[in-house]
N, C-alpha and C positions, 0 to 999 in steps of 0.2 A: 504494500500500500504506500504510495505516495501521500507526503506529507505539504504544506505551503509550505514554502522560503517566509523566514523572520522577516517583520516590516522592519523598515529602516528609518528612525525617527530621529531629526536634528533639532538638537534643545540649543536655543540662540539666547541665552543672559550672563545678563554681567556679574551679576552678584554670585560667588562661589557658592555658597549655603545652599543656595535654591537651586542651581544650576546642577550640585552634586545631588540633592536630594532626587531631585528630577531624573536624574541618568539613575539609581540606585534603582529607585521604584519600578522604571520602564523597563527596568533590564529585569526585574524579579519576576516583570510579567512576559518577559520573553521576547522582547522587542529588541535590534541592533541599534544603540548609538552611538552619534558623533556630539559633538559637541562645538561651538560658540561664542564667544562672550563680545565681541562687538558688531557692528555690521561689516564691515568689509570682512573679516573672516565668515561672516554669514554667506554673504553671495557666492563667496569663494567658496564653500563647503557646498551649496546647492548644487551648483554648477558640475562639482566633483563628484559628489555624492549621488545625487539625483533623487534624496529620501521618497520616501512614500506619504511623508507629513512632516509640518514646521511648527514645533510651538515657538513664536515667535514672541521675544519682550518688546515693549514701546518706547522704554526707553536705555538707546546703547551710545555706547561712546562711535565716536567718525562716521556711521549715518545712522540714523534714526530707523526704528523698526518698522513705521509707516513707511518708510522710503526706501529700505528694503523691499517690504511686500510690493510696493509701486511696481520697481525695478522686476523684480521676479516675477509678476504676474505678466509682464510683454515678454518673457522667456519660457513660462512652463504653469502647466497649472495644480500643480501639487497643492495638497488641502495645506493650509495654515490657519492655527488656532493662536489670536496673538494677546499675549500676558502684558497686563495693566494693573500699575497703582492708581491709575486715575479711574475716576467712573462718573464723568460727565460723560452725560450723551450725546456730546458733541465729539468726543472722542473715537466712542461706538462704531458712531455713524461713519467717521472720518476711516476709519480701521476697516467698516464694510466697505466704502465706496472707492478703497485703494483695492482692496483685492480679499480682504481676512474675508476664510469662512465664519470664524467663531471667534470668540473671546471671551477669556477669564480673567474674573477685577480678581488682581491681592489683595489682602489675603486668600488662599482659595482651600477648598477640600483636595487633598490627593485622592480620594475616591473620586467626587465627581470630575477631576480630571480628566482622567482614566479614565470613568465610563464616558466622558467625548471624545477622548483621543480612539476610544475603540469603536464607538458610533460614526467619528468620523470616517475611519477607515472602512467600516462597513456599507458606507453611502458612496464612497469612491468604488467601490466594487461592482455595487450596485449598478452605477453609473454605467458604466465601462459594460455590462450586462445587458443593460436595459439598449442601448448603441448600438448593441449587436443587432437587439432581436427584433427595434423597432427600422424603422423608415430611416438609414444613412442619409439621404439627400433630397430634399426636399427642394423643386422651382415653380413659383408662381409671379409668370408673370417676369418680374424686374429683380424680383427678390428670393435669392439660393441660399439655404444652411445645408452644411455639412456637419454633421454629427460626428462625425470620424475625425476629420480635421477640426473641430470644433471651431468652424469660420463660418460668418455671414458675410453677405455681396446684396445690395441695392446699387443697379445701374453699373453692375461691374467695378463696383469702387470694395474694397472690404470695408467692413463695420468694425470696431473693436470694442467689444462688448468685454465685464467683467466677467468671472467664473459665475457668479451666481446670476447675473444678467442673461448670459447665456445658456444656463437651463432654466432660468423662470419663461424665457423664450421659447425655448425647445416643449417647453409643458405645455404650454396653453398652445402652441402649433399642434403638436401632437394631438392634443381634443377640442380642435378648432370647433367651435358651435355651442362647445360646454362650458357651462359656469366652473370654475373651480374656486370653492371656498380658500378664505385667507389660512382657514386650521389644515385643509388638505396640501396649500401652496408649502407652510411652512415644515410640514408632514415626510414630501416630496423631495424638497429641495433641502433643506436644515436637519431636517432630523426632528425624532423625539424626542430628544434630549436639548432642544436649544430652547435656553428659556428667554428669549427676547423677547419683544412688544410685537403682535400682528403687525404695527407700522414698516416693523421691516420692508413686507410686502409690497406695501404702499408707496416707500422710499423708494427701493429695487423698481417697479412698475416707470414711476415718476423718472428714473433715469434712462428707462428705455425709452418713453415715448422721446423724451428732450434729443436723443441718439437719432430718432427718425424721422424727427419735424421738418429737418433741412431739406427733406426727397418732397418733389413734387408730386409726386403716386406710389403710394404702396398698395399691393392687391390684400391689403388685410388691415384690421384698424384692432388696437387694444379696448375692450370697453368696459367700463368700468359697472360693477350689477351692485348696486347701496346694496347695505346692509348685510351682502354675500361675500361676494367676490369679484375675479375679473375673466372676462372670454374674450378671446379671439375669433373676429368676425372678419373673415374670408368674402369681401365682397361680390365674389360671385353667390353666391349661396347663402340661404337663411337660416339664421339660428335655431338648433333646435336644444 
């Protein structure tokens, strides 16, 4: 019987304490890592490495952990989970709309860590699953996704969408005409283990239309259902 190959997790903090505690734990649960403590050794470990997931700190000495993810997210889309002592939601948001799947404020639980470091990994799997088994490439019209390559094209130009942008996209295309609630969206996309605000949704949605206002025709519009959800309405065809 074949077994999986160990994930490969890169802890990126500055602080030793945390940093060792963090490799001790991942490793008891059988996970390989590397290790971090500024950003330029981060990109450079990515790069090298290639992990399977980033928990990433906010703040490192020579570049910042948003600027990090920035940088890595136009190279690769490895899940990253990024560690904060700050927990304004200004932060959050600023952490999602670079690229972070998830984020934990310090102090945190090393349980609930770990059950998102392994939820997340579960939903990268998933992903990778669901790509196979559904519709690779999708043209309507002006407008191409590739699922395989994880690219979008309007008018032959690429779009560059974030990780989570790009399958809140790929969701509602895939059940063009269906409402999808904001509990299924975050269900989906997040996991059940992410305890953010439904706004997430909201946020994410808000940044795709701003991404596709500048095209003079798309064969499909986002619309928004109060008190539900959002569908994608394929204008050829009526919702059902």
């Amino acid at each position: 019987m074949t077994t999986s190959p160990a994930k490969h997790v890169l802890i990126v903090e500055d602080e030793d304490s945390i940093r060792q505690t963090l490799r001790y734990n991942l490793s008891q649960e059988g996970f390989v890592i590397t290790e971090a403590s500024t950003g330029t050794e981060a990109l450079s470990a990515a790069r090298r490495q290639r992990p399977d997931l980033i928990l990433l700190d906010l703040m490192l000495p020579e570049l910042s952990g948003l600027e990090v993810c920035r940088i890595l997210r136009q190279e690769m889309t490895v899940p990253i989970i990024m560690l904060t002592a700050k927990g304004s939601e200004l932060d959050k948001v600023v952490g999602l709309h670079v690229g972070a799947d998830d984020y934990v404020t310090k102090p945190f639980s090393l349980n609930e860590l770990l059950a998102r470091v392994s939820a997340m990994l579960r939903r990268a799997e998933m992903t990778v699953k669901e790509r196979v088994a559904g519709r690779e490439i999708e043209e309507l019209d002006n407008f191409r996704i590739d699922r395989g390559a994880r690219t979008v094209h309007v008018d032959g130009e690429e779009l560059h969408l974030a990780p989570k942008e790009f399958d809140l996209l790929s969701l509602l295309l895939l059940n063009a005409g269906r409402v999808q609630s904001r509990q299924v969206i975050i269900q989906r996309i997040w996991g059940s283990k992410f305890y953010g605000d439904h706004k997430t949704v909201d946020v994410h949605v808000r940044w795709l239309r701003e991404k596709f206002e500048r095209f003079d025709h798309l064969p499909f519009r986002i619309t928004t259902v109060f008190g539900v959800g959002y569908r994608v309405d394929r204008l050829d065809q009526t919702p059902v």
